[in-house]
Structures are given as structure tokens and as C-alpha cells.
C-alpha positions as CSV (number, residue, x, y, z in Angstrom):
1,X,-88.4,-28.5,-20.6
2,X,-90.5,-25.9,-18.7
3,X,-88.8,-22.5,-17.9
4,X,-88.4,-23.3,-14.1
5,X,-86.1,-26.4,-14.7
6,X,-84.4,-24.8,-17.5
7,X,-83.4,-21.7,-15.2
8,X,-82.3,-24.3,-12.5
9,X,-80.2,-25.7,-15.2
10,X,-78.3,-22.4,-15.8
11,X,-78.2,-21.9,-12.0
12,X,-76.4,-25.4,-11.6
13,X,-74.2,-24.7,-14.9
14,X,-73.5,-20.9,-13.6
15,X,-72.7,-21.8,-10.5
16,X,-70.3,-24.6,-11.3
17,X,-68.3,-22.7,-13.7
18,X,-68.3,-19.9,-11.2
19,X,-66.8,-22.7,-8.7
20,X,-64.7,-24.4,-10.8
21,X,-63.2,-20.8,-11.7
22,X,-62.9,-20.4,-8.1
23,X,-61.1,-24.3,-7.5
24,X,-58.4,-23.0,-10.2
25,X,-57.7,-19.6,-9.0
26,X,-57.4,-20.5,-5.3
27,X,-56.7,-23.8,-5.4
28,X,-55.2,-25.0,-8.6
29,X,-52.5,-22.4,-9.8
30,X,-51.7,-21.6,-6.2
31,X,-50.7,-25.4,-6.1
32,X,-49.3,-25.8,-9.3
33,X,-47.0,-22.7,-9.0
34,X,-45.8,-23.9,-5.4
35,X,-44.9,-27.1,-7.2
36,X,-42.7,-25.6,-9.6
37,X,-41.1,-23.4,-7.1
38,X,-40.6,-26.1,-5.0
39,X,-38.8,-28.1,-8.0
40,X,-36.7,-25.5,-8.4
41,X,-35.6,-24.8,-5.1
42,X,-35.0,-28.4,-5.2
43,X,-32.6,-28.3,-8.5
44,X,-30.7,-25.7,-6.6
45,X,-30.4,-27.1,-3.8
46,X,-28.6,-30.3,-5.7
47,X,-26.7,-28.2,-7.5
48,X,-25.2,-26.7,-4.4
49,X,-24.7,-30.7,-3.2
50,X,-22.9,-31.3,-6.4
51,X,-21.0,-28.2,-5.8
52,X,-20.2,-29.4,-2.1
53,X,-19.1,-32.1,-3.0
54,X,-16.2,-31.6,-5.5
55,X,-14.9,-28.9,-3.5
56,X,-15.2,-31.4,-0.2
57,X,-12.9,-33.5,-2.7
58,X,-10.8,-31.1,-3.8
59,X,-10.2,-30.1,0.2
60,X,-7.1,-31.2,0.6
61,X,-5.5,-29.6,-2.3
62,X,-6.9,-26.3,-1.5
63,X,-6.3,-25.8,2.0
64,X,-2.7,-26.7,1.0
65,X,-2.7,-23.9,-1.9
66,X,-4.4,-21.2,1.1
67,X,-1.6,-22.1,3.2
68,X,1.0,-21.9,0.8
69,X,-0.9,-18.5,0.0
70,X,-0.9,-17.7,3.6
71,X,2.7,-17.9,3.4
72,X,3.4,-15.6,0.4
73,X,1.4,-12.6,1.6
74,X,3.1,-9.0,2.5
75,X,4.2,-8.6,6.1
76,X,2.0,-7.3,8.4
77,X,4.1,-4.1,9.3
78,X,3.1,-1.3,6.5
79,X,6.5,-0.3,6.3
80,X,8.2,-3.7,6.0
81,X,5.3,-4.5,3.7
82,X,6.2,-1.3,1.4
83,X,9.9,-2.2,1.9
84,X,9.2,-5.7,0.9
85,X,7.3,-4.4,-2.4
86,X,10.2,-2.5,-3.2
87,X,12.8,-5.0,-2.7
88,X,10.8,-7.3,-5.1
89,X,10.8,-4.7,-7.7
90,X,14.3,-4.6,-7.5
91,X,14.5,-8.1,-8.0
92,X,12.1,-7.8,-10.8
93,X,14.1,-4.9,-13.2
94,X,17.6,-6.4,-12.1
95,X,16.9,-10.3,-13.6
96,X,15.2,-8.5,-16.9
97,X,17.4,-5.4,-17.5
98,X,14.7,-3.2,-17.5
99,X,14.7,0.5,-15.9
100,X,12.3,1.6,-12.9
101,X,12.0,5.1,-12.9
102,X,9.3,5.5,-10.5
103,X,7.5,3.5,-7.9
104,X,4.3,5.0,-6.3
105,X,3.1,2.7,-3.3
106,X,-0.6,3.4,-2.2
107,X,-2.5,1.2,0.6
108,X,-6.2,0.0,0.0
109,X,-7.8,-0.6,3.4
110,X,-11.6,-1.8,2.3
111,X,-11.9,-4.8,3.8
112,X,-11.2,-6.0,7.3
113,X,-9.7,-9.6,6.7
114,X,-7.0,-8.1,4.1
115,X,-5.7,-5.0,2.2
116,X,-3.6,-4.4,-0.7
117,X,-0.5,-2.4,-1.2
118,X,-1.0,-1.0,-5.0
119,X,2.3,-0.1,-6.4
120,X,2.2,2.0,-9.6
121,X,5.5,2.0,-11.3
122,X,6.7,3.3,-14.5
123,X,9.2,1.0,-16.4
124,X,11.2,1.1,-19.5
125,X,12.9,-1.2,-21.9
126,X,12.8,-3.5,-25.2
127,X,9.9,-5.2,-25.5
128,X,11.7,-9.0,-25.1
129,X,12.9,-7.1,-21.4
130,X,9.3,-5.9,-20.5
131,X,7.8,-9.6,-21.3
132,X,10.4,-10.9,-18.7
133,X,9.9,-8.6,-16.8
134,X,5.9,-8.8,-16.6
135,X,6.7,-12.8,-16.4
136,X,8.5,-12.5,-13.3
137,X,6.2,-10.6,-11.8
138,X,3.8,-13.4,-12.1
139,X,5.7,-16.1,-10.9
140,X,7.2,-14.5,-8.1
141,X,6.3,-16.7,-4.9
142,X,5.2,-13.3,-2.9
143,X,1.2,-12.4,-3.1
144,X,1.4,-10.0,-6.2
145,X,-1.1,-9.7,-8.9
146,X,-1.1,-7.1,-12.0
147,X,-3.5,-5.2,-12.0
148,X,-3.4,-2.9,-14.5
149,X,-0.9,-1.5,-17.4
150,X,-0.3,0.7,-19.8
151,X,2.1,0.0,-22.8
152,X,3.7,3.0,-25.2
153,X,6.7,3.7,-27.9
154,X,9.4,5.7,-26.8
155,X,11.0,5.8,-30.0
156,X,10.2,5.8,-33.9
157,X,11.4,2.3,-34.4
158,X,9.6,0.9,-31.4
159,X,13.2,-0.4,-29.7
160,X,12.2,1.8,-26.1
161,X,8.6,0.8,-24.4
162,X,7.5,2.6,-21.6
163,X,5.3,0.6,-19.4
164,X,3.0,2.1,-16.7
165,X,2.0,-1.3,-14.4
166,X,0.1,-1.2,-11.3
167,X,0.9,-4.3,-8.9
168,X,-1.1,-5.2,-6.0
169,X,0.6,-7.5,-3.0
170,X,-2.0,-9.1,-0.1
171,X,-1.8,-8.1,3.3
172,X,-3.9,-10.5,5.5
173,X,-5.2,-8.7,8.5
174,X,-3.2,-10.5,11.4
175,X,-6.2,-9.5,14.2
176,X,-8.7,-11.7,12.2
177,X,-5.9,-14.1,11.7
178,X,-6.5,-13.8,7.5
179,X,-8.9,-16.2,7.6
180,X,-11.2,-15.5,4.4
């Protein structure tokens, strides 16, 4: 092989590396990278089907739970609301013989489709009275969750609990019709 040829041969090899480096970095991994993303996208997307799907069959049973929901929430006034809140604490320490000293309501107005009443109460008894107590809270029918609480000895033996709880009731906003 003479020099001329050979140098066309490196030329021809250069240059096709230089285009096949080219191919792959603006054609190949562009490609192959939209592919995966694209299969990805795609897994989500089915996931979110799935998804759709066992809450479309579940519909029924929900919407009836939201409107029993609806039902249970805090009345719209802020006073009857607060009255309301304390009428249920009432309940609450008269079925379990426990003693409410102190019931501090406070209104949480963040979102525009609800807002909670957060009641921080400070309640004493045995322990077997603060269970029932806690467990009528939580099966009360009205909107209530507890939030928070705070459990501590009053005496030696451990006979007297003190129990700081903070309950929160739901207030739908009634100009948005509480539709979350």
C-alpha cells in the first residue's frame, strides 16, 4: 500500500468514527433516552388507570361515607359551632366520669373549602375513665379528630391522670358548598 491510499484509509476510518460518534450522540442516546421516558410516562400513566379504576368502583361507597361526612360536620355559625363542641365535651366527661377543667376553643381558618375548631382541654381521671373517654371521642358521630395529647401522673400511685387533648371538629365552608 502506497502512502496516498493508506492516508485515504485513515480519512475514511477517521471520518467514520467521527460520524458514528456523531449518529450516537445526536441521534442514538437522544432516541434511546426518549424511549425510556416515554415507557415511563407510560407505567404511570397505567398506574393512575389502575388507580381510577378501583376508586370508580369503590364510588358508590364513598360518596355515601362524604355524605354521611357532610352530615357530621360543625354548624356553620362559629358560635353554634363552639357551642356544639362544648356540648359534646359534656357528653364526652359525663358517659366516662372524667373531670374537664378547662376547654380552650381556637378557630383555624387556612383553607377556603373548610376550617377547624381546635379545642384544647385539660381532663382528669383514672386511667380506665381517660380510655373511655378518649374512645368516645372517636366514635362520636360529629366531625372530631384528636389531634394531639399529653398524658401525666397526678399522684404517687398513678390512680389521678391529667390529660391535656387537643380536638379538632370540621367546619365546611357553606359559600363553596364544602365540596373538597
Amino acid at each position: 500500500m502506497n502512502l496516498n491510499q493508506r492516508q485515504r484509509l485513515l480519512a475514511i476510518l477517521a471520518i467514520a468514527a467521527v460520524g458514528f460518534f456523531m449518529a450516537d450522540k445526536l441521534v442514538i442516546t437522544p432516541l434511546t433516552s426518549s424511549w425510556k421516558a416515554r415507557a415511563e410516562r407510560l407505567a404511570k400513566l397505567k398506574e393512575k388507570v389502575r388507580e381510577g379504576g378501583e376508586t370508580l368502583k369503590r364510588e358508590t361507597a364513598l360518596t355515601e361515607q362524604w355524605t354521611h361526612m357532610k352530615k357530621n360536620v360543625l354548624n356553620p355559625a362559629k358560635s353554634e359551632a363552639e357551642s356544639q363542641m362544648l356540648k359534646a365535651f359534656g357528653r364526652w366527661s359525663e358517659d366516662t366520669d372524667v373531670a374537664v377543667s378547662s376547654i380552650r376553643p381556637q378557630w383555624k381558618e387556612s383553607e377556603d373549602d373548610y376550617k377547624t375548631l381546635e379545642c384544647r382541654a385539660d381532663v382528669s381521671g383514672s386511667l380506665a375513665a381517660i380510655a373511655h373517654f378518649l374512645y368516645q371521642i372517636e366514635r362520636d358521630e360529629m366531625g372530631v379528630k384528636v389531634d394531639s395529647m399529653e398524658l401525666q401522673s397526678r399522684d404517687t400511685e398513678g390512680t389521678q391522670l391529667a390529660l391535656v387533648v387537643q380536638v379538632s371538629g370540621l367546619l365546611l365552608n357553606p359559600s363553596k358548598g364544602g365540596k373538597l
